[in-house]
ZATI-12103 format. One record per residue (C-alpha): residue number from 1; residue in three letters; x, y, z negated. Coordinates in steps of 0.1 Angstrom, whole numbers, m for minus. Last residue first. Example, Ala and Ser with C-alpha at 12.3 -4.5 7.8 and 13.67 -1.06 7.14 Angstrom:
<nodes>
[node 2; SER; [137; m11; m71]]
[node 1; ALA; [123; m45; m78]]
</nodes>
This chain:
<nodes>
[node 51; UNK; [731; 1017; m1243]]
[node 50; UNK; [760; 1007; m1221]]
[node 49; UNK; [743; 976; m1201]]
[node 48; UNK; [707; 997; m1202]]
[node 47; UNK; [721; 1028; m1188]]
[node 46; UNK; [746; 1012; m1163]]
[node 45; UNK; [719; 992; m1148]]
[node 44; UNK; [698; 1021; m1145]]
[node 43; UNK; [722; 1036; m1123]]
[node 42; UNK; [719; 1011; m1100]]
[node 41; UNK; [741; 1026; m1071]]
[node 40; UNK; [722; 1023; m1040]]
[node 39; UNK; [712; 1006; m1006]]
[node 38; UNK; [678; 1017; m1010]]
[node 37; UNK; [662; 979; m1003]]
[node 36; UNK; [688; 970; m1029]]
[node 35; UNK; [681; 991; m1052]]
[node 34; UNK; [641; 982; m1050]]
[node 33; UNK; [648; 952; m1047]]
[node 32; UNK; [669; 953; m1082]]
[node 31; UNK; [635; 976; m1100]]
[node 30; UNK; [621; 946; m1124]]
[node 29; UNK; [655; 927; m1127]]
[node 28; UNK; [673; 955; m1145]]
[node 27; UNK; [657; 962; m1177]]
[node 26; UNK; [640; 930; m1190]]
[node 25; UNK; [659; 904; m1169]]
[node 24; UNK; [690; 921; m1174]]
[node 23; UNK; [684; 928; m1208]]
[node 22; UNK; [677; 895; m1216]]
[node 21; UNK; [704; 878; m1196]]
[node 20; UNK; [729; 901; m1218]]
[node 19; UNK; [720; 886; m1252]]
[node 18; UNK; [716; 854; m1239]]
[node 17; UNK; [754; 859; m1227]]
[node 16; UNK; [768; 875; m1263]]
[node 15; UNK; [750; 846; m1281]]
[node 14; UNK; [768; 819; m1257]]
[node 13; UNK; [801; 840; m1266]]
[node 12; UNK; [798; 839; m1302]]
[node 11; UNK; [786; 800; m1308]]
[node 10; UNK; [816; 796; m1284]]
[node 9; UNK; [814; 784; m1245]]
[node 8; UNK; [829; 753; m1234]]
[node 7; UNK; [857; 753; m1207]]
[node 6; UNK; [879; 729; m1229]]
[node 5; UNK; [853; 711; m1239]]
[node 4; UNK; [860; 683; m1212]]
[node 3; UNK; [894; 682; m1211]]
[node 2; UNK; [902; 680; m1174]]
[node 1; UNK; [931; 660; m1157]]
</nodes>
């Protein structure tokens, strides 16, 4: 049997994944065809996530 908020998110950790989805869709999603068309390493991706 499941507890129902057991799986919930935190105040902190919902915060932490808007946070992320907006840099995604502002810095990675605009050129990810394009990586993937190329078959490459998103180095972009790297520089936005660690920046």
């Amino acid at each position: 049997m499941t507890h129902p908020g057991l799986y919930a998110l935190t105040e902190e950790h919902e915060a932490i994944r808007a946070a992320v989805r907006e840099i995604a869709e502002r810095e990675i999603a605009p050129y990810a065809a394009e990586v993937d068309a190329e078959s490459r390493y998103p180095v972009e991706a790297q520089k936005a996530l660690t920046a």
